[in-house]
TIKOL-797015 format. One record per residue (C-alpha): residue number from 0; x, y negated, z. Coordinates in steps of 0.05 Angstrom, whole numbers, plus 5000, padded with zeros to 4 digits. Layout:
BEGIN
{pos: NUM	xx: X	yy: Y	zz: Z} .
...
//
This chain:
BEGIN
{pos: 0	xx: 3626	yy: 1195	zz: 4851} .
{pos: 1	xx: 3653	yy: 1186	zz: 4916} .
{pos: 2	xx: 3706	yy: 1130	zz: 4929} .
{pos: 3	xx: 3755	yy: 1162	zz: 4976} .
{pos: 4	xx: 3786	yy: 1089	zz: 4991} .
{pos: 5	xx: 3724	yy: 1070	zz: 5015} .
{pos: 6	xx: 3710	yy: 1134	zz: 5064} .
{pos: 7	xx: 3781	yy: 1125	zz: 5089} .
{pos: 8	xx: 3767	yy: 1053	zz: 5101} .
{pos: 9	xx: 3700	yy: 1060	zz: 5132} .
{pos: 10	xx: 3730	yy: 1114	zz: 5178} .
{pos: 11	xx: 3785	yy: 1089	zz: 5202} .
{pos: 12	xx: 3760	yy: 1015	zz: 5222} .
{pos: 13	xx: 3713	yy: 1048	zz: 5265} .
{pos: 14	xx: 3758	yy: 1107	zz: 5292} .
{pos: 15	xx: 3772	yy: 1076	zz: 5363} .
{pos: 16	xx: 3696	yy: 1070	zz: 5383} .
{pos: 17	xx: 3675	yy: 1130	zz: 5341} .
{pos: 18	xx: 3674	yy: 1181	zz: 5403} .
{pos: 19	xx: 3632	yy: 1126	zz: 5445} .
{pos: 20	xx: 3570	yy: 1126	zz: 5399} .
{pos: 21	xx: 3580	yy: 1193	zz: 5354} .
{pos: 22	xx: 3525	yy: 1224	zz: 5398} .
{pos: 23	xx: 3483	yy: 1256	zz: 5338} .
{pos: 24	xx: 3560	yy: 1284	zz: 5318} .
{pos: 25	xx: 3585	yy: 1305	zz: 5382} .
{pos: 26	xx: 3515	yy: 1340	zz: 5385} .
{pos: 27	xx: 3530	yy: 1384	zz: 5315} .
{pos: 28	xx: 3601	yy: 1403	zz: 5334} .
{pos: 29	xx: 3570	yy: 1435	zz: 5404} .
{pos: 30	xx: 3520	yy: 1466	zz: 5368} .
{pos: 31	xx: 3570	yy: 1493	zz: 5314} .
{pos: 32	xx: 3624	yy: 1521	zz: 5363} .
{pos: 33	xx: 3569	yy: 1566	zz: 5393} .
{pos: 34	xx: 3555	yy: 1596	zz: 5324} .
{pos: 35	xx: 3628	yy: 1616	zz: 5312} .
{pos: 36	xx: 3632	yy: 1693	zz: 5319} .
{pos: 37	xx: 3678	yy: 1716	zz: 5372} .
{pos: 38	xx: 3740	yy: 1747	zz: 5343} .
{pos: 39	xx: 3816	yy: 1740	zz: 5360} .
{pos: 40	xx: 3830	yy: 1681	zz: 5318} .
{pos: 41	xx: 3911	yy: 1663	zz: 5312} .
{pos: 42	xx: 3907	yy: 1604	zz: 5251} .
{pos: 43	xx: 3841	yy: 1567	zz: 5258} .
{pos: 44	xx: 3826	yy: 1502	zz: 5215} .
{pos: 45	xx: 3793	yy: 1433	zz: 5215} .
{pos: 46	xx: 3778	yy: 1402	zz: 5152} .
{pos: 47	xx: 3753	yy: 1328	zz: 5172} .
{pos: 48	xx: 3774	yy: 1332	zz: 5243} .
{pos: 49	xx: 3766	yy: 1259	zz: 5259} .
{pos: 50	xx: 3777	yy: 1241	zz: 5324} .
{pos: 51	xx: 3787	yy: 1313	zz: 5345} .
{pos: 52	xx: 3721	yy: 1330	zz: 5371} .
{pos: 53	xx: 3710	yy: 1392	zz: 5337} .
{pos: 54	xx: 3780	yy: 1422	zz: 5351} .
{pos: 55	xx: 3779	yy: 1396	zz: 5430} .
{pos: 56	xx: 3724	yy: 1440	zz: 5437} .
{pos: 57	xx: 3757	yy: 1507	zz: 5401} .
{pos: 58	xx: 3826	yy: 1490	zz: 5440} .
{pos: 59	xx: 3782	yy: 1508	zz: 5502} .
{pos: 60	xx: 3745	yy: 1576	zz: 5472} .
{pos: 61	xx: 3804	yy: 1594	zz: 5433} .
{pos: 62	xx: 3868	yy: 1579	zz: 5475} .
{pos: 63	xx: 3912	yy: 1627	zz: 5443} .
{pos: 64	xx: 3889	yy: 1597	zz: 5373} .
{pos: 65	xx: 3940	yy: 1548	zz: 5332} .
{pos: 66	xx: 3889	yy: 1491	zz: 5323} .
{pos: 67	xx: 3902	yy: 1448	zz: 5256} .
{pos: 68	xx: 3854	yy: 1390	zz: 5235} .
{pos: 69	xx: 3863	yy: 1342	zz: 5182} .
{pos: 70	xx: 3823	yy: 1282	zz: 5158} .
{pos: 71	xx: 3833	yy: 1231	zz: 5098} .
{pos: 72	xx: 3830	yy: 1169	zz: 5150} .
{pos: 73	xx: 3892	yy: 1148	zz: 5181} .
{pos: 74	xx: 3860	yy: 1120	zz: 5235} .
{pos: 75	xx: 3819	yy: 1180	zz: 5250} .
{pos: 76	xx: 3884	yy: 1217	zz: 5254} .
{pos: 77	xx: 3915	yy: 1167	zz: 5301} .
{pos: 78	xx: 3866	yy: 1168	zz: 5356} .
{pos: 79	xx: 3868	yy: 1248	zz: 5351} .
{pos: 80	xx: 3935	yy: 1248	zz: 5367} .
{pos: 81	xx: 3931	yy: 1206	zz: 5418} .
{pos: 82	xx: 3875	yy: 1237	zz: 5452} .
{pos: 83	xx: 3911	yy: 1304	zz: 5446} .
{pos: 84	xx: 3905	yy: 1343	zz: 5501} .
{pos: 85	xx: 3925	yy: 1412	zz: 5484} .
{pos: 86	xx: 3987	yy: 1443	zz: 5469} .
{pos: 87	xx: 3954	yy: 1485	zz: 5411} .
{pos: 88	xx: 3930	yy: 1421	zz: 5365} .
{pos: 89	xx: 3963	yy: 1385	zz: 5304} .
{pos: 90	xx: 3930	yy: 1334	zz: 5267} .
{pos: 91	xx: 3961	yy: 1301	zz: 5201} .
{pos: 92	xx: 3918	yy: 1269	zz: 5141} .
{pos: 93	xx: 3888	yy: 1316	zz: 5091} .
{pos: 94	xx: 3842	yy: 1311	zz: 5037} .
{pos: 95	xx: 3791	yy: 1375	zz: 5048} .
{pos: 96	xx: 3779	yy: 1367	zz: 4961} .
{pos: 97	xx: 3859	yy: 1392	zz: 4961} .
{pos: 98	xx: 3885	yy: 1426	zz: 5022} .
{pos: 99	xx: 3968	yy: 1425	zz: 5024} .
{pos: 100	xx: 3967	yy: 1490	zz: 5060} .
{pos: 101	xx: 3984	yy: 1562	zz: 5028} .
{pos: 102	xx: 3945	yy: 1603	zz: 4999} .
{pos: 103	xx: 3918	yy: 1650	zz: 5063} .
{pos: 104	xx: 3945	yy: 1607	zz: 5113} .
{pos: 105	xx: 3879	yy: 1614	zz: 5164} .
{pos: 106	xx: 3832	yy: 1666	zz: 5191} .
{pos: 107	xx: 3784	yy: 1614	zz: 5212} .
{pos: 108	xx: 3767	yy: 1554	zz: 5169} .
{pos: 109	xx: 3707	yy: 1503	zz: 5208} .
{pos: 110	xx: 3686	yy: 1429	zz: 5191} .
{pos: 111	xx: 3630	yy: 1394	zz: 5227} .
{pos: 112	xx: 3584	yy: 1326	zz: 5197} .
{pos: 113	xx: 3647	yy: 1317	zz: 5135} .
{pos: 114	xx: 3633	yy: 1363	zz: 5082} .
{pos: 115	xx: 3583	yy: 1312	zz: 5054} .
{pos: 116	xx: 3635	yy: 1258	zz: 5044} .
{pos: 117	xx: 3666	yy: 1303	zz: 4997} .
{pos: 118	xx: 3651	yy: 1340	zz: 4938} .
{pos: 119	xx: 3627	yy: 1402	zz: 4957} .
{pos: 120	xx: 3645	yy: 1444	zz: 4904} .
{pos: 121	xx: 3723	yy: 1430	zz: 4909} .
{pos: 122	xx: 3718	yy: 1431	zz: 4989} .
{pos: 123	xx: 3691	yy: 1494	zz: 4987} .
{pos: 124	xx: 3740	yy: 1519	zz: 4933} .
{pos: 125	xx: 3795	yy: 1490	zz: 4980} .
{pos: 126	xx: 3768	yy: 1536	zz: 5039} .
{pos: 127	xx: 3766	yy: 1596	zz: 5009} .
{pos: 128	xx: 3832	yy: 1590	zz: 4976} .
{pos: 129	xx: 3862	yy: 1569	zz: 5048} .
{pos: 130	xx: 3831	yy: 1631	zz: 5083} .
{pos: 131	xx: 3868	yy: 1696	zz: 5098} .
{pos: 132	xx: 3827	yy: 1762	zz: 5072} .
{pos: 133	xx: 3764	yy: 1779	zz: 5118} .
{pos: 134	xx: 3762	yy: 1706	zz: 5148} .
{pos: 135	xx: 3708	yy: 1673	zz: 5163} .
{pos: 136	xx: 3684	yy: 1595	zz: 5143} .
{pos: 137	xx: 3638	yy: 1569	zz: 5189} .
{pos: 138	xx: 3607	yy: 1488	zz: 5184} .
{pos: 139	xx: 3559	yy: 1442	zz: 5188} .
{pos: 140	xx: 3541	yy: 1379	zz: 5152} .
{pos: 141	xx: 3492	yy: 1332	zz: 5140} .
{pos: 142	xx: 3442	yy: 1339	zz: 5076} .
{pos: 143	xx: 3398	yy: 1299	zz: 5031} .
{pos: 144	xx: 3345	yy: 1284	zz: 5078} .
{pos: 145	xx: 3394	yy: 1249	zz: 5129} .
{pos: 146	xx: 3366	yy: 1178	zz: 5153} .
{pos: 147	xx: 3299	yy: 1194	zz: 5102} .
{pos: 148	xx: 3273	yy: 1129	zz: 5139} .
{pos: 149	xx: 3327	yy: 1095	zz: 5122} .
{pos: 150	xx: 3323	yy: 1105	zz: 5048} .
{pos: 151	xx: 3242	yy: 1089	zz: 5047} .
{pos: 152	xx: 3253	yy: 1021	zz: 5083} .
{pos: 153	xx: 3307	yy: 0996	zz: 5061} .
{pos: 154	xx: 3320	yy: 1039	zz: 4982} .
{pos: 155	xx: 3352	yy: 1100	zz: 4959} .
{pos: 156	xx: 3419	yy: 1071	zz: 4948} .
{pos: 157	xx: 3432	yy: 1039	zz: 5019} .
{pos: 158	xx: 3455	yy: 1101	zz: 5045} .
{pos: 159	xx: 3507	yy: 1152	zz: 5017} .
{pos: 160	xx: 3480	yy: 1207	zz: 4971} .
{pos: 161	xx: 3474	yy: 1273	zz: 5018} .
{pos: 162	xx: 3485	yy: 1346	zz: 4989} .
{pos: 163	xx: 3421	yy: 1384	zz: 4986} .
{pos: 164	xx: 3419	yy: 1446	zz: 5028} .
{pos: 165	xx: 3403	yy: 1486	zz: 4960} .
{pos: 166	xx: 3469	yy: 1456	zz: 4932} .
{pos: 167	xx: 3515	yy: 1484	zz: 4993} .
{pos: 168	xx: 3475	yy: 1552	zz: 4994} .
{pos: 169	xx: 3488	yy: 1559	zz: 4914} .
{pos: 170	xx: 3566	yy: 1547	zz: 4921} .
{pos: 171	xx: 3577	yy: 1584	zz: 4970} .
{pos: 172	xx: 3547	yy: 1640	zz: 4926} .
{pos: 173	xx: 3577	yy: 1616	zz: 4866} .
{pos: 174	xx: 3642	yy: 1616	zz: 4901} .
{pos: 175	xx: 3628	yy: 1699	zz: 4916} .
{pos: 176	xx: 3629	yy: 1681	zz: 4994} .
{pos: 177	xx: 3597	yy: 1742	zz: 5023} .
{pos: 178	xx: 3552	yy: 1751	zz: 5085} .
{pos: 179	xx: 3533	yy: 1690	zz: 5071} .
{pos: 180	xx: 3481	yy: 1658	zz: 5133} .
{pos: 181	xx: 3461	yy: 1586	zz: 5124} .
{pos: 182	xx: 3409	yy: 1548	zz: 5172} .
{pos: 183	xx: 3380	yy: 1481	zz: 5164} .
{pos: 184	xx: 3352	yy: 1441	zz: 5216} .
{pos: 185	xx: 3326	yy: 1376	zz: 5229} .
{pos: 186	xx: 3351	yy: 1327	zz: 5296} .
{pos: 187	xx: 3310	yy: 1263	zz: 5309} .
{pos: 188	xx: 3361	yy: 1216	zz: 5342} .
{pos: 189	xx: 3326	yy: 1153	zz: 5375} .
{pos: 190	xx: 3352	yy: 1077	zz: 5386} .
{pos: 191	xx: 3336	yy: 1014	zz: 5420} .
{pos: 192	xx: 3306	yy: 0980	zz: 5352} .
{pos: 193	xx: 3322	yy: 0982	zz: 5290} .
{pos: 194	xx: 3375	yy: 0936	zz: 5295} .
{pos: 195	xx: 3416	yy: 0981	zz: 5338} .
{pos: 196	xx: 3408	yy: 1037	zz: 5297} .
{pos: 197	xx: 3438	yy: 0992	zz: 5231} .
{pos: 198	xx: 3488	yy: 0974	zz: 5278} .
{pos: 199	xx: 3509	yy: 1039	zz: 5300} .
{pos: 200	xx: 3513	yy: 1064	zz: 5237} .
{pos: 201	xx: 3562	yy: 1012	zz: 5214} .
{pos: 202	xx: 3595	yy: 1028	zz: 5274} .
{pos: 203	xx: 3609	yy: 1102	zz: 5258} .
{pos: 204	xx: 3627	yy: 1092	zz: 5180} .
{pos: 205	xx: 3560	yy: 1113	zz: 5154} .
{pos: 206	xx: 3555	yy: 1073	zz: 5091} .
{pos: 207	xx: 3550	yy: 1074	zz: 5015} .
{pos: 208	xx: 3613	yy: 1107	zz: 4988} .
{pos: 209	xx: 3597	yy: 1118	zz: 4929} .
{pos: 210	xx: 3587	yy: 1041	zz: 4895} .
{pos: 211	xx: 3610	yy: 0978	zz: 4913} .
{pos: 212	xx: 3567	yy: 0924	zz: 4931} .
{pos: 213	xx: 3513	yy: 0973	zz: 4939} .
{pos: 214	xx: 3488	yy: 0976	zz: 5015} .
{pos: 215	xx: 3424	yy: 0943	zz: 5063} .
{pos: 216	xx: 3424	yy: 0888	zz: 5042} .
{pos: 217	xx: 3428	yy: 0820	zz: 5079} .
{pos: 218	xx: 3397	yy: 0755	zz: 5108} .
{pos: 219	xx: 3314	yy: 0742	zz: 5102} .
{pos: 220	xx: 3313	yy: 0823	zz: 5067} .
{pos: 221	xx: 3337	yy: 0867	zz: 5115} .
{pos: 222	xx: 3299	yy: 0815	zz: 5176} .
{pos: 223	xx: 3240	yy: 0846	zz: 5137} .
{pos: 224	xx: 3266	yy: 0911	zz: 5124} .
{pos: 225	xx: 3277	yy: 0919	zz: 5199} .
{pos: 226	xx: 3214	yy: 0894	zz: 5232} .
{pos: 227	xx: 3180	yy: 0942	zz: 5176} .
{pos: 228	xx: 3226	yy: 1001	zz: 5195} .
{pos: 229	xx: 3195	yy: 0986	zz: 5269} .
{pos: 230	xx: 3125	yy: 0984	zz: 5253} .
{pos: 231	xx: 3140	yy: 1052	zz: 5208} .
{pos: 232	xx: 3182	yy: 1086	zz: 5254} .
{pos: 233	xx: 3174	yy: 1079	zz: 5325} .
{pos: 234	xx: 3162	yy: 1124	zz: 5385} .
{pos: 235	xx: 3149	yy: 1122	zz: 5462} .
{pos: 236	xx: 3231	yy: 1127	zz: 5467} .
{pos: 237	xx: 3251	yy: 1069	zz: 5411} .
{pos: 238	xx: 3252	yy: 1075	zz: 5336} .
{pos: 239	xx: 3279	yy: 1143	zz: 5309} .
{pos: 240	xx: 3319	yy: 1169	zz: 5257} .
{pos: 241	xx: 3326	yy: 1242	zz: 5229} .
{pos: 242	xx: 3383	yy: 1278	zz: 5204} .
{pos: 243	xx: 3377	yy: 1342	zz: 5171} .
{pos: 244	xx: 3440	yy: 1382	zz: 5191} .
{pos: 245	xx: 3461	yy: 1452	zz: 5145} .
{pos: 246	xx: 3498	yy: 1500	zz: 5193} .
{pos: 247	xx: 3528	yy: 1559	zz: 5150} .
{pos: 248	xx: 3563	yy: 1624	zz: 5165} .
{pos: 249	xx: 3608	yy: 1653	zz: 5111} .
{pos: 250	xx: 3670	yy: 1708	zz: 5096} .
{pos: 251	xx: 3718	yy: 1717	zz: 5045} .
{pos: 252	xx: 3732	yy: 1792	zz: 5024} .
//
């Protein structure tokens, strides 16, 4: 189960340096914006905005669009509002598993790399619930073989449990979603050493929210864990990591 005083935690120490080194993040909310079909959207939604990078980049393509995004970390929240830029963006803390908006309160409904700190199931419930009639859901997040490496140096529980892509495919379906389009891809991301990769994932919140005490370790074990991460997984440009991203496409009748 995931600890949602944990995830807000995580997130919001490291909101005010999150933009600086979220480059494997900034990369999925690019790609994702391209996939959203154009359409006259009035009501569009964020659900785990963070710092605003997702919405930034619809207030461009979607100027006439009321942007709302909402995250479950204060801090996330903060900087988004402080960074705000646009006339068409709100941002208040949310929690995507129960959504205070109407019933049929948006005609688009987006999240990029934040479904997977929730439970999918109820997030997904959430969206539907929130969308108006023929709207359309369209996300990305990261699945179960996110930072593989990372779980075969250093053991399955020093990273957080990912959703399967099989899992997001079979609620949406369950969930009677229709034209349902879901694409899973794979995005090696490299670093200076293996060190710098631990470090930037500390940086951006990536850790075990799901038990306490439960993480990568420490002292003369994760020296070794490192140097043997190095010999495993190095290339020409540094050590790498990959992150399996799920990009899906969906509409509610």
């Amino acid at each position: 189960m995931i600890d949602k005083e944990l995830v807000k935690r995580h997130f919001s120490k490291s909101a005010r340096e999150y933009e600086d080194i979220a480059r494997i993040q900034r990369y999925v909310a690019n790609e994702l914006v391209l996939k959203i079909p154009e359409r006259d959207y009035r009501s569009i939604l964020d659900v785990g905005c963070g710092t605003g990078l997702l919405p930034h980049l619809l207030s461009k393509r979607f100027p006439l669009a009321m942007i709302t995004g909402v995250d479950i970390a204060a801090g996330m929240v903060e900087v988004a509002n402080n960074n705000k830029s646009h006339m068409n963006l709100i941002f208040q803390v949310g929690d995507g598993e129960s959504l205070s908006f109407s019933d049929a309160s948006f005609d688009l409904v987006v999240s990029s790399s934040s479904f997977q700190w929730m439970n999918v199931v109820k997030a997904f419930s959430e969206v539907k619930r929130v969308l108006l009639p023929g709207g359309k859901f369209v996300f990305a997040c990261f699945a179960s073989n996110t930072l593989r490496e990372i779980k075969e140096v250093f053991g399955a529980g020093s990273v957080h449990d990912l959703p399967s892509s099989e899992l997001v495919i079979s609620t949406l379906a369950a969930l009677e979603f229709s034209n349902i389009e879901v694409v899973t891809t794979a995005k090696r991301e490299y670093y200076p050493n293996a060190f710098d990769l631990l470090k930037t994932l500390k940086q951006l919140g990536v850790q075990n929210a799901q038990k306490r005490g439960v993480g990568l370790g420490g002292g003369r074990s994760i020296f070794r864990s490192m140097v043997e991460y190095e010999e495993q997984f190095s290339g020409s440009n540094g050590v790498y990591a990959t992150y399996e991203v799920v990009y899906g496409l969906a509409l509610k009748y």
